[in-house]
VOPAGU-2260 file (C-alpha; in pm, 1 decimal, decimal comma):
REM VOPAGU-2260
SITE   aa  ch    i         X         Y         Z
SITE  UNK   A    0    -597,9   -1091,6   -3669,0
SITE  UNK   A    1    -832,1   -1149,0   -3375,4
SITE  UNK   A    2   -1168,4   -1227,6   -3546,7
SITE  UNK   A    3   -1344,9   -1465,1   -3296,2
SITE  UNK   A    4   -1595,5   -1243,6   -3114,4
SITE  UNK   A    5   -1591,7   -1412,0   -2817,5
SITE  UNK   A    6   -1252,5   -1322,6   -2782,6
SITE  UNK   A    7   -1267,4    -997,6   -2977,9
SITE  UNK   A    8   -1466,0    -815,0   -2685,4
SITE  UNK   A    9   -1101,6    -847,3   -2477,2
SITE  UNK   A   10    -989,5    -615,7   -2795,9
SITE  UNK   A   11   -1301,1    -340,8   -2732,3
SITE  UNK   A   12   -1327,0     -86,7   -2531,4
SITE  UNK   A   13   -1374,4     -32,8   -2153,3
SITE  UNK   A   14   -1504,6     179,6   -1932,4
SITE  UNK   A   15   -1416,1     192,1   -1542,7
SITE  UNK   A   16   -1596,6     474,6   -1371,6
SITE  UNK   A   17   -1470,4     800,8   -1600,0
SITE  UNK   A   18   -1224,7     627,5   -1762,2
SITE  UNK   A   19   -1280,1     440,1   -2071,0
SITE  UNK   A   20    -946,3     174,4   -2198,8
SITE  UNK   A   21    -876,1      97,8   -2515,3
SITE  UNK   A   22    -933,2    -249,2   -2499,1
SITE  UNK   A   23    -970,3    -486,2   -2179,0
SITE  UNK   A   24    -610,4    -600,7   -2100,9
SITE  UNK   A   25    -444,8    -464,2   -1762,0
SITE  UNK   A   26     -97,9    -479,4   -1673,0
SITE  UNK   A   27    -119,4    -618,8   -1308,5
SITE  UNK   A   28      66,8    -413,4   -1021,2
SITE  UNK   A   29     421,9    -661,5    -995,1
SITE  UNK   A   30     692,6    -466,1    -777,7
SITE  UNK   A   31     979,0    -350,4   -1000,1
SITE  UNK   A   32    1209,8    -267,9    -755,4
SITE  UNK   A   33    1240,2      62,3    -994,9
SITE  UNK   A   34    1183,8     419,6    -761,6
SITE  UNK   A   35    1538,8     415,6    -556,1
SITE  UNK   A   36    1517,1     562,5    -213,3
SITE  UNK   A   37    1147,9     614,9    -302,9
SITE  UNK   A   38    1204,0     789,4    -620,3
SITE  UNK   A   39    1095,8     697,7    -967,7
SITE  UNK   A   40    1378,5     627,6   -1214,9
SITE  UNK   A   41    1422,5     648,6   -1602,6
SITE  UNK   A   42    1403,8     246,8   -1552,4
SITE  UNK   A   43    1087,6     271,1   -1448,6
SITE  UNK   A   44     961,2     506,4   -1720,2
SITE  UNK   A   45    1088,8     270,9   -1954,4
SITE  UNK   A   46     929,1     -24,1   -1803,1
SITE  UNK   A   47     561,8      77,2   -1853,0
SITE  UNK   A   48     654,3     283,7   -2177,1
SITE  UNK   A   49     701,8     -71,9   -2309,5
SITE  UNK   A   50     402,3    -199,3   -2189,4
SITE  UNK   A   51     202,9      95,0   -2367,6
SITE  UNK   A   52     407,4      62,7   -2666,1
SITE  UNK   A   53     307,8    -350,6   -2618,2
SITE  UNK   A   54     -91,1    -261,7   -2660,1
SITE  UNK   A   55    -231,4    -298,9   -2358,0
SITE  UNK   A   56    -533,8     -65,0   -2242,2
SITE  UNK   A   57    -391,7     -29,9   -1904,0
SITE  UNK   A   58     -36,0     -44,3   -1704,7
SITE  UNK   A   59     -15,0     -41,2   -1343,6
SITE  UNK   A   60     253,5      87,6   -1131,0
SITE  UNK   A   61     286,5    -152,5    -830,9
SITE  UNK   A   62     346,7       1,2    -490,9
SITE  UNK   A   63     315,7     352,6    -464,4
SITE  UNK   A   64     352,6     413,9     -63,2
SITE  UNK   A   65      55,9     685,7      43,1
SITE  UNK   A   66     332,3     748,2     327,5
SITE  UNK   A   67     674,3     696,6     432,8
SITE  UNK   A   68     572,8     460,7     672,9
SITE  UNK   A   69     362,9     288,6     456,5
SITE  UNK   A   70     578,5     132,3     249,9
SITE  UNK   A   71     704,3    -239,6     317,8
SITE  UNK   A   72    1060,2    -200,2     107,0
SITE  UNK   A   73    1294,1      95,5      79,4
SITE  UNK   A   74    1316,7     152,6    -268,2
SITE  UNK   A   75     946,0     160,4    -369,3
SITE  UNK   A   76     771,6     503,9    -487,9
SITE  UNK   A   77     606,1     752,1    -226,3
SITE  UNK   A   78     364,8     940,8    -291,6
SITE  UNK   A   79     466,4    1288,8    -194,0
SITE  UNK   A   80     522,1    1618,9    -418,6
SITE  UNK   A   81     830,3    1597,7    -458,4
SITE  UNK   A   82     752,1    1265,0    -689,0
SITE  UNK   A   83     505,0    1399,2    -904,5
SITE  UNK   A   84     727,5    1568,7   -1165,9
SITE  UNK   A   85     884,4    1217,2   -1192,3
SITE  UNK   A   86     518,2     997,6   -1204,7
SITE  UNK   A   87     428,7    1278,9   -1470,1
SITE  UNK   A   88     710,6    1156,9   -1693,1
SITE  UNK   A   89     597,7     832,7   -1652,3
SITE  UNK   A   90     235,8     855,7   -1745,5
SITE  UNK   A   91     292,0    1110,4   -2051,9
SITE  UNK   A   92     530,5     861,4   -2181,8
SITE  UNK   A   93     231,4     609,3   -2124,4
SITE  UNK   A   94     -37,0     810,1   -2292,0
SITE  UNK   A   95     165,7     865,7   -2608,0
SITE  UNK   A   96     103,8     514,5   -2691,7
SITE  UNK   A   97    -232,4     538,7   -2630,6
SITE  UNK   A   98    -252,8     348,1   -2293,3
SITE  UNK   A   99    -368,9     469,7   -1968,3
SITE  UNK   A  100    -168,4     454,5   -1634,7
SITE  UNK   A  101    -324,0     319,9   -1310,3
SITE  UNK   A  102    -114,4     376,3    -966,1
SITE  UNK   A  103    -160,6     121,3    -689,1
SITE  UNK   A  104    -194,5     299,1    -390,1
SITE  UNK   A  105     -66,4     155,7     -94,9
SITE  UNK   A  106     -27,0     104,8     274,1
SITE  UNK   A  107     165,1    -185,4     431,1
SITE  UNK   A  108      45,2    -199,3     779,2
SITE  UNK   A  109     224,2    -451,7     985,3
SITE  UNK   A  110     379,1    -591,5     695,0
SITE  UNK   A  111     692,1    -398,4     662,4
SITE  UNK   A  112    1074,2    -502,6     544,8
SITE  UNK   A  113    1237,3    -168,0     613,0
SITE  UNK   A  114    1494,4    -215,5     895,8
SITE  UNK   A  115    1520,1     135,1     993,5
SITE  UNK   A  116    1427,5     236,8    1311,6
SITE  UNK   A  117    1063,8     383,9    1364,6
SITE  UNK   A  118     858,6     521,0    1623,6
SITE  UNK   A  119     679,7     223,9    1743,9
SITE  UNK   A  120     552,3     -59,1    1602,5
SITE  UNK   A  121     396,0    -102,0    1272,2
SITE  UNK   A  122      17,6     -32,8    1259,4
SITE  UNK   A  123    -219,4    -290,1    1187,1
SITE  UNK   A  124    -632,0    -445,6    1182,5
SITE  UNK   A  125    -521,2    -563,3    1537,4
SITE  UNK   A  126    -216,8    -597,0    1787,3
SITE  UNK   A  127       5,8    -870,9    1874,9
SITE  UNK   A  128     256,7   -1140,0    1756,7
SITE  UNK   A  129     411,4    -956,3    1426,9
SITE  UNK   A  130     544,7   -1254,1    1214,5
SITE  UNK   A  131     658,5   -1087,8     902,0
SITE  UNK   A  132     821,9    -885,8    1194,1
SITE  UNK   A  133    1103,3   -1183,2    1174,1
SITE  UNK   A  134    1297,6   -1029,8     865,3
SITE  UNK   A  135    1281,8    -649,6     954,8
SITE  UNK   A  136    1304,1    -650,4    1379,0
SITE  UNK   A  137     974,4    -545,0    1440,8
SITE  UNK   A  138     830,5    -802,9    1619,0
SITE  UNK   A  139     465,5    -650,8    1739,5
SITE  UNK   A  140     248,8    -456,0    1565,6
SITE  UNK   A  141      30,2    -206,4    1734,9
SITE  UNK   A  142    -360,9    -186,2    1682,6
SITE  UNK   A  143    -558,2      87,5    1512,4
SITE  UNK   A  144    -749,7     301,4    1695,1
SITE  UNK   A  145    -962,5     637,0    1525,9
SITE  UNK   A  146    -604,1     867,8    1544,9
SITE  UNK   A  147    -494,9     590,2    1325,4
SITE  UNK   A  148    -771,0     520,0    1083,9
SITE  UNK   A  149    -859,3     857,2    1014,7
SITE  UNK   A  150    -450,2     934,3     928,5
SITE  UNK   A  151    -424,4     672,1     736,5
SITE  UNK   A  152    -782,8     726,0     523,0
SITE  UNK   A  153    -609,9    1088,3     528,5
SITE  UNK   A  154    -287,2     944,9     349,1
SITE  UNK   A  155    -501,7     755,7     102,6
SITE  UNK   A  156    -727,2    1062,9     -12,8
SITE  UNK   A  157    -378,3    1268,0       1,9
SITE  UNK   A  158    -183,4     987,4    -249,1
SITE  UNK   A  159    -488,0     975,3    -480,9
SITE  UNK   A  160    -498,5    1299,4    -526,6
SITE  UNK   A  161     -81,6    1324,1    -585,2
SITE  UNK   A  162    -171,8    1048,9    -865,4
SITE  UNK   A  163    -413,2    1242,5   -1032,4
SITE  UNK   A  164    -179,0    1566,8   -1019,1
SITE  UNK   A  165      67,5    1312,5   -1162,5
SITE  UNK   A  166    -135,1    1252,9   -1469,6
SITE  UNK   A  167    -276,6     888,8   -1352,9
SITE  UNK   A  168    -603,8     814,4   -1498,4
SITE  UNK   A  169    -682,7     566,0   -1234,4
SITE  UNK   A  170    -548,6     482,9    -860,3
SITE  UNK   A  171    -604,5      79,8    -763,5
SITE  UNK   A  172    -641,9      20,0    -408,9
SITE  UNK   A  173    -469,5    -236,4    -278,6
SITE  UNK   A  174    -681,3    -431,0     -40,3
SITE  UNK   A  175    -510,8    -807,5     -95,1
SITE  UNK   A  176    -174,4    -995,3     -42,8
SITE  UNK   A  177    -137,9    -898,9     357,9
SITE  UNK   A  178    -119,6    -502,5     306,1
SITE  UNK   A  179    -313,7    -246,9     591,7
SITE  UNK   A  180    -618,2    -260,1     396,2
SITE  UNK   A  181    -607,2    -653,4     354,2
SITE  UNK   A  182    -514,5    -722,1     731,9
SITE  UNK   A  183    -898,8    -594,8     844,6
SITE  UNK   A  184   -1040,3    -787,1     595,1
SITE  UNK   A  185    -865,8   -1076,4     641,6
SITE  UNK   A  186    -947,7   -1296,5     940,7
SITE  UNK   A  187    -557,9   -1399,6    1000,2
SITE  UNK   A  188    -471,5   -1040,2    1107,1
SITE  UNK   A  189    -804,8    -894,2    1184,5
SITE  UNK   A  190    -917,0   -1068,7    1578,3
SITE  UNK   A  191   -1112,1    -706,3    1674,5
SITE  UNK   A  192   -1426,5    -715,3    1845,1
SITE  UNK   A  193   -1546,7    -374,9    1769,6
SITE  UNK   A  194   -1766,5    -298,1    1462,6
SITE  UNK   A  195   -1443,5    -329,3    1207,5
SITE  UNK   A  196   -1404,2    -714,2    1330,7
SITE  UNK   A  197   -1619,3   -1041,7    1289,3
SITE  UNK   A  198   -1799,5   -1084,9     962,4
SITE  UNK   A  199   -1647,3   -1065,0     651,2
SITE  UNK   A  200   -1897,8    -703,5     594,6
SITE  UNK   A  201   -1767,4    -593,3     925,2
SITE  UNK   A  202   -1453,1    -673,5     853,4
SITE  UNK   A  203   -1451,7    -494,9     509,0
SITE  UNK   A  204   -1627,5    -172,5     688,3
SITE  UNK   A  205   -1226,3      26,7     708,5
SITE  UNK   A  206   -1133,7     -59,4     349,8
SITE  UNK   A  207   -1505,8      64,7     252,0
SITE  UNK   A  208   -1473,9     368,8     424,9
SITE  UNK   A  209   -1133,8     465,6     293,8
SITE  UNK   A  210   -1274,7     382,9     -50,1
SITE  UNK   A  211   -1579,0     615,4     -35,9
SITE  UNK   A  212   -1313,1     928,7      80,4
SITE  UNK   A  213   -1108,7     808,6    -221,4
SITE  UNK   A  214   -1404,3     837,7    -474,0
SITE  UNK   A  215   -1519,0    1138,1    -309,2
SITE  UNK   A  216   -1214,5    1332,5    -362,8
SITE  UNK   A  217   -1105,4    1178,7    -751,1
SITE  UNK   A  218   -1388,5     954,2    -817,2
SITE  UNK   A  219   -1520,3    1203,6   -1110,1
SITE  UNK   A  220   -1168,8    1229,5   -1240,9
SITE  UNK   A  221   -1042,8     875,4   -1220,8
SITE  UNK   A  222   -1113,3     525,9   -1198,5
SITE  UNK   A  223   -1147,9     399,1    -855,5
SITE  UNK   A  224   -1016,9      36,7    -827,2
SITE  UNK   A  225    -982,8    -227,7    -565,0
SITE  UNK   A  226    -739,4    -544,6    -571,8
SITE  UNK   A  227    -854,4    -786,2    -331,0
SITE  UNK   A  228    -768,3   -1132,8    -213,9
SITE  UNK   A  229   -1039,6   -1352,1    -250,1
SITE  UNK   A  230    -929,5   -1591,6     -47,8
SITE  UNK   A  231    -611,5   -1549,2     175,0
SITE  UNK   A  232    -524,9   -1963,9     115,9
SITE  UNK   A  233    -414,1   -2043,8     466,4
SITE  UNK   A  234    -600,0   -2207,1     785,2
SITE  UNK   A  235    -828,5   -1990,7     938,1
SITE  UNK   A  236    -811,7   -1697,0     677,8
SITE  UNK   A  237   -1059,2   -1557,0     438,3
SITE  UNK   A  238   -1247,0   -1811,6     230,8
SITE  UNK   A  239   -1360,3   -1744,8    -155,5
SITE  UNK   A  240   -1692,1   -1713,8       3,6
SITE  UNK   A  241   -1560,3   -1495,5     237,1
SITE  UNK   A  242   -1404,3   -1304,2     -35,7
SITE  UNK   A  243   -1740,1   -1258,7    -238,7
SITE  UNK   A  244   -1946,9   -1092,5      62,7
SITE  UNK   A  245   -1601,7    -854,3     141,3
SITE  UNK   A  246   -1634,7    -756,6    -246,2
SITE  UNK   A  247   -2043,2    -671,2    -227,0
SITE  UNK   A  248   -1936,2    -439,1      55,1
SITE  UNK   A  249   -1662,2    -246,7    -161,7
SITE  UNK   A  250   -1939,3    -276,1    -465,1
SITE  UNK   A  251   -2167,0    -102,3    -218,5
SITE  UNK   A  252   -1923,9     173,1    -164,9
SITE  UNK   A  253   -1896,9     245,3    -520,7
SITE  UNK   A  254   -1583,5      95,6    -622,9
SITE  UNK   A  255   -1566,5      91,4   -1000,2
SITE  UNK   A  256   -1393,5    -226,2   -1088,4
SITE  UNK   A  257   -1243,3    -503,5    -847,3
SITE  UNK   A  258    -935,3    -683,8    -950,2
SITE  UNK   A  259    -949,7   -1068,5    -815,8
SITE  UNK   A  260    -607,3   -1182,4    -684,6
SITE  UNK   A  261    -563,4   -1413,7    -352,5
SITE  UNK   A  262    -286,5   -1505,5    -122,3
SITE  UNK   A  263     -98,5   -1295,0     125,5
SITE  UNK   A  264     250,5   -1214,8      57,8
SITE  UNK   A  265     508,6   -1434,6     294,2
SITE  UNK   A  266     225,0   -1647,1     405,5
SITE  UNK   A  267      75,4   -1814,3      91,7
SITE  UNK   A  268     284,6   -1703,4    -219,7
SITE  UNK   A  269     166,2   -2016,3    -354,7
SITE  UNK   A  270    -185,3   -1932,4    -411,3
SITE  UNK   A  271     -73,5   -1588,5    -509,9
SITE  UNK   A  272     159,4   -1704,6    -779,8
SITE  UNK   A  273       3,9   -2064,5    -840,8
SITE  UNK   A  274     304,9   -2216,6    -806,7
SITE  UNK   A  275     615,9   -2290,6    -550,4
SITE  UNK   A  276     824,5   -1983,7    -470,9
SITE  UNK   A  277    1185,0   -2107,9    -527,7
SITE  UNK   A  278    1373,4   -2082,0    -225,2
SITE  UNK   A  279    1659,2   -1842,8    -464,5
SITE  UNK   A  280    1392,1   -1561,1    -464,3
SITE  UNK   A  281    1466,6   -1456,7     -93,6
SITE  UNK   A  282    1768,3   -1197,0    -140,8
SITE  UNK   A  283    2056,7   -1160,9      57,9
SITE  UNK   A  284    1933,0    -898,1     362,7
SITE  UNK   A  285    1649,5   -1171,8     461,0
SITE  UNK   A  286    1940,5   -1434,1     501,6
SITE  UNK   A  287    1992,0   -1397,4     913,5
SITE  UNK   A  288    2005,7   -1735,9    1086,4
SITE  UNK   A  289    1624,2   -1673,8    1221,9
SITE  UNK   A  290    1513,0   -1638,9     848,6
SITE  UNK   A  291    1703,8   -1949,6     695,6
SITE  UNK   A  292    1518,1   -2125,5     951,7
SITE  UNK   A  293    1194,4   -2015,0     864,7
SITE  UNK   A  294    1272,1   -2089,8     521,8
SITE  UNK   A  295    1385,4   -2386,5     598,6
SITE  UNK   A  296    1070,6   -2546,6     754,8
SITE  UNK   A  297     861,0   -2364,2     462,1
SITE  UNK   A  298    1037,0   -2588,5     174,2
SITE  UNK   A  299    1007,4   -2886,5     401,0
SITE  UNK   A  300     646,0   -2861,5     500,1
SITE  UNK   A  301     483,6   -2675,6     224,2
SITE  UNK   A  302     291,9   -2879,5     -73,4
SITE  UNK   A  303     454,2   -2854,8    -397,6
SITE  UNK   A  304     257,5   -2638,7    -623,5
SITE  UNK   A  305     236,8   -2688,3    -992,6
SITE  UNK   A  306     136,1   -2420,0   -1245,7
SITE  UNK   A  307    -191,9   -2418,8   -1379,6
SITE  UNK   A  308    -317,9   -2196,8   -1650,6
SITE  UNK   A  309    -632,9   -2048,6   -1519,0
SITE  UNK   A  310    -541,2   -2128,3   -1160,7
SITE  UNK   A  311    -822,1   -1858,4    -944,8
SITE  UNK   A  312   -1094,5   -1923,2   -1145,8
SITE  UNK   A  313   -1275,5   -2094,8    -915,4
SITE  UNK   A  314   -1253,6   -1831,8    -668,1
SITE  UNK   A  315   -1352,3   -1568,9    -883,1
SITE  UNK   A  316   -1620,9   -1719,6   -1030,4
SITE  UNK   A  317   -1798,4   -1637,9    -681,5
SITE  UNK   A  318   -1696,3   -1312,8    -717,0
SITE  UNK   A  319   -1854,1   -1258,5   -1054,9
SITE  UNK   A  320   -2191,8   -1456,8    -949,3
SITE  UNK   A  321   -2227,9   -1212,8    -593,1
SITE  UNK   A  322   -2174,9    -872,3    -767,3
SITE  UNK   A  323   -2256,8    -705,6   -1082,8
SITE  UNK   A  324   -1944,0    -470,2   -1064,0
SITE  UNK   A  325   -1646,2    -497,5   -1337,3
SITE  UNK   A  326   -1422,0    -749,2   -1203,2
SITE  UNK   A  327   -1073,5    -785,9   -1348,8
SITE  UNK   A  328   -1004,6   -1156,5   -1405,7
SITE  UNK   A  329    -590,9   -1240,2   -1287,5
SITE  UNK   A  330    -411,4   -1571,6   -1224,0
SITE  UNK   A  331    -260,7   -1765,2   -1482,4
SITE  UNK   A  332    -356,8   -1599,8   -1820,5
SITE  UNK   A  333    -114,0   -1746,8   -2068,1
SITE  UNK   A  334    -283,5   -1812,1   -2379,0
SITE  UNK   A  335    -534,7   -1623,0   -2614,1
SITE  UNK   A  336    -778,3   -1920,1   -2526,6
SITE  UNK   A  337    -773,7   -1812,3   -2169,1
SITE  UNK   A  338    -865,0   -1456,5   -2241,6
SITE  UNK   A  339   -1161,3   -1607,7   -2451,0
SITE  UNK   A  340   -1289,9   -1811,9   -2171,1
SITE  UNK   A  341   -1244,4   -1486,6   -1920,9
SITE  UNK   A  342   -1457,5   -1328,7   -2154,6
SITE  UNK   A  343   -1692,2   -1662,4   -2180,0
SITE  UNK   A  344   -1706,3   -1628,5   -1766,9
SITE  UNK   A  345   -1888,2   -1299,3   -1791,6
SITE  UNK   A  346   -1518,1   -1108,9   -1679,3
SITE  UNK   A  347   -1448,7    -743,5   -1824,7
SITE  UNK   A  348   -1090,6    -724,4   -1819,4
SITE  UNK   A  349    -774,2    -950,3   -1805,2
SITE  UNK   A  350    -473,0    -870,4   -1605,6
SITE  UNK   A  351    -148,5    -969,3   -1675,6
SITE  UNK   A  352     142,9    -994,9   -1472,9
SITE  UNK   A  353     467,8   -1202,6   -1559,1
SITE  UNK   A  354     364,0   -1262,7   -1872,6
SITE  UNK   A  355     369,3    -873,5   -1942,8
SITE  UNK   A  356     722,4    -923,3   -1796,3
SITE  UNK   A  357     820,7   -1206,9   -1961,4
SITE  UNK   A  358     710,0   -1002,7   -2319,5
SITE  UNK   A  359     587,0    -650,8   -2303,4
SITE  UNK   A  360     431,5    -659,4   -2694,4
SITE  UNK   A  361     232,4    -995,5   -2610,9
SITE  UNK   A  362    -100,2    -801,5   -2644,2
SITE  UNK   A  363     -14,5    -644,6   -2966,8
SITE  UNK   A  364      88,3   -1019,5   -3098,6
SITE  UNK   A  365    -225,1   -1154,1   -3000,3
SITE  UNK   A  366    -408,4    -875,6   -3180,9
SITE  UNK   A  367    -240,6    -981,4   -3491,9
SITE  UNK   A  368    -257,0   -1341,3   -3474,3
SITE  UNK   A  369     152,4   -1351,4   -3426,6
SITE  UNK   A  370     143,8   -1549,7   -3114,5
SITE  UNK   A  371    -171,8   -1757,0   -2924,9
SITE  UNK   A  372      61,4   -1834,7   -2624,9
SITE  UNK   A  373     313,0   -1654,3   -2388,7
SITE  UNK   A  374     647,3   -1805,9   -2351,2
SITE  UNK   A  375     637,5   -1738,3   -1964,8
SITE  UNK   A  376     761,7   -2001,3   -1799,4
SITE  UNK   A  377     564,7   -1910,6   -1443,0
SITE  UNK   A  378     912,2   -1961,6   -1295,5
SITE  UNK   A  379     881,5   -1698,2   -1050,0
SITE  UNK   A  380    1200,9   -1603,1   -1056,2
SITE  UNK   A  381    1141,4   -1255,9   -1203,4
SITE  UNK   A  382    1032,2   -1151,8    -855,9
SITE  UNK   A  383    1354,4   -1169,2    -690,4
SITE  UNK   A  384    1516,0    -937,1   -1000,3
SITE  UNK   A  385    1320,7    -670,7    -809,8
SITE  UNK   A  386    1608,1    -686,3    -563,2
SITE  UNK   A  387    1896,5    -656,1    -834,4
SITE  UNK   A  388    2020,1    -326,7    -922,2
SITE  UNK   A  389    1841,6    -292,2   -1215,8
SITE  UNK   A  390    1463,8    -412,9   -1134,0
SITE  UNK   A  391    1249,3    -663,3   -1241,2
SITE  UNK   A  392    1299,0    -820,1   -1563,9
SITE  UNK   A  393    1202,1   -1155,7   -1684,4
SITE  UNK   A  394    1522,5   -1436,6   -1643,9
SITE  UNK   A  395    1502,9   -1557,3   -1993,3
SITE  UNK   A  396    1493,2   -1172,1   -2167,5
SITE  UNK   A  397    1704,8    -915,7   -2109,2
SITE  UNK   A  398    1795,4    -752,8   -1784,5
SITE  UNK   A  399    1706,3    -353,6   -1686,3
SITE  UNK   A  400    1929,9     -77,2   -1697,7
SITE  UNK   A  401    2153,4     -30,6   -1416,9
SITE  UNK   A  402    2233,5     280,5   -1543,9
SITE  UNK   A  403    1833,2     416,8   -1554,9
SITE  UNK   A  404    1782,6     283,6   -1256,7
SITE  UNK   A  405    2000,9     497,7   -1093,7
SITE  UNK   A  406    1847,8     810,8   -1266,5
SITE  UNK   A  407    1547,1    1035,6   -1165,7
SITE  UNK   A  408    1277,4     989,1   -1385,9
SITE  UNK   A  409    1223,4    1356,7   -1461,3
SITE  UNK   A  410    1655,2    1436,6   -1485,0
């Protein structure tokens, strides 16, 4: 039993806007590779059932596209009617274990994997030169103009208020790793000259503004979170510092908890994941002679990155010392001591990704003294199982159900 009460305040309750957790563990947003076609599945019930079941005060399900065109795979969820009945499976099978279901709402902008054709190119904070573009055809992206912005805060306020009709008790929005809302805060994407460009605050002003429709329309009936990227962790993109004045804007807007990741997906895994991405976590369909090229000059030129518990501390310690808002502490949480010195840092909630993969009850055995460590490896290799047929699933456990995964959620 936890009885340290440094550490025992990770074990009491939370509150985030309305909502008050259980205790101050989160299951991070990590892409399961669960909703076929866009369409929940059994698999994915089962997935955060587990976590619940596991003891944490919070699961959150990754990717959940505020539009068809929003989304950046093909087989992540959309938020549209038709999906509720299945979501609604999901987080009643959630709340009987006493846990509380957050849905990461979610636009991809420019950063889009879907090779089906579309009816120009992919909106983003600016136009030009689209390199994710490489793996999907879509080589430019076009830049957002008012039609634009006030469709797409439209689509946000829409998909929160699907979630809550779904049962959610919170919606995260997901302003990091190279999504829409992350390419106009992030100076890599973001080159406009207008009042949404320059500054880190001006270049947070979109994101802020779709987060104050968000809250206006479900901010008394759910938590209203924001996952940034406090620093993007390539040449000439956001700094940490950079990162703390983007997060005093959102804590100005009323956001009711921040989560602190970094990195943008396809640019700088590495400071996402704290570690090398190994070259077998690209699947098959990103294998064309352009893209074994690219990766090709990525494992040649990019440092090797070694796994450290604890790895974006630094980063959000900035965070915590610019705003007085909840922040959600993430990157390399292994160990019960970790949580402690989260706590120690002045954080109010942990978030756990692989190693909530790796073990779904590893909350529930640090509550009762059965484990002090995670056996995660930090491999990375669980993020390419979102491509199998049966989801993610942690290498060294067992895999998904094919079978669930090819099943509606609410069949």
């Amino acid at each position: 039993m936890v009885t340290d009460t440094t550490v025992a305040r990770a074990f009491s309750p939370l509150t985030i806007g309305p909502l008050t957790l259980r205790n101050r563990f989160i299951k991070a947003a990590t892409n399961e590779g669960m909703s076929p076609g866009g369409t929940p599945s059994k698999q994915l019930v089962q997935f955060h059932e587990d976590i619940a079941k596991g003891g944490v005060g919070m699961t959150t399900v990754a990717y959940c596209a505020v539009s068809p065109d929003g989304r950046s795979f093909v087989d992540q969820t959309t938020l549209n009617r038709d999906n509720v009945p299945h979501l609604k499976v999901l987080t009643d099978a959630v709340h009987r274990y006493g846990a509380a279901a957050s849905a990461q709402i979610t636009h991809g902008g420019a950063f889009n994997f879907i090779k089906e054709p579309s009816a120009g190119p992919p909106i983003s904070s600016s136009g030009g030169f689209n390199n994710v573009g490489i793996l999907s055809g879509k080589w430019r992206r076009q830049a957002m103009g008012p039609t634009h912005m006030a469709q797409v805060t439209d689509e946000f306020v829409q998909g929160a208020r699907l979630a809550r009709d779904a049962g959610f008790d919170a919606v995260e929005m997901h302003m990091g790793h190279g999504y829409l809302l992350s390419q106009f805060m992030s100076p890599v994407y973001n080159h406009r000259r207008d009042a949404y460009g320059g500054t880190p605050e001006q270049r947070a002003r979109f994101p802020a503004e779709v987060l104050s429709r968000v809250l206006d329309a479900v901010g008394k009936d759910l938590a209203v979170v924001c996952k940034i990227s406090v620093t993007d962790g390539i040449k000439n993109g956001n700094t940490a510092s950079d990162g703390a004045r983007g997060a005093r804007i959102l804590e100005s807007a009323g956001a009711h908890m921040l989560v602190l990741s970094a990195g943008l997906s396809a640019a700088s895994v590495d400071t996402m994941f704290g570690s090398s991405f190994p070259a077998a976590n690209y699947p098959e369909w990103m294998s064309s002679p352009i893209t074994k090229l690219a990766m090709l000059i990525y494992r040649l030129t990019a440092p090797k990155v070694t796994f450290h518990e604890m790895y974006l501390l630094e980063h959000a310690r900035l965070v915590r010392a610019a705003t007085r808002l909840p922040l959600a502490y993430l990157g390399g949480v292994k160990t019960l001591a970790n949580v402690e010195q989260a706590m120690q840092e002045g954080f109010d909630a942990v978030t756990l990704g692989r190693a909530l993969v790796h073990d779904a009850n590893l909350v529930s055995a640090f509550a009762s003294g059965r484990t002090q460590a995670s056996g995660c490896t930090a491999c990375n290799l669980c993020t390419a199982m979102m491509y199998t047929p049966a989801g993610t699933s942690c290498v060294l456990g067992q895999p998904g159900n094919v079978f669930l995964n090819s099943q509606p959620a609410a069949s």
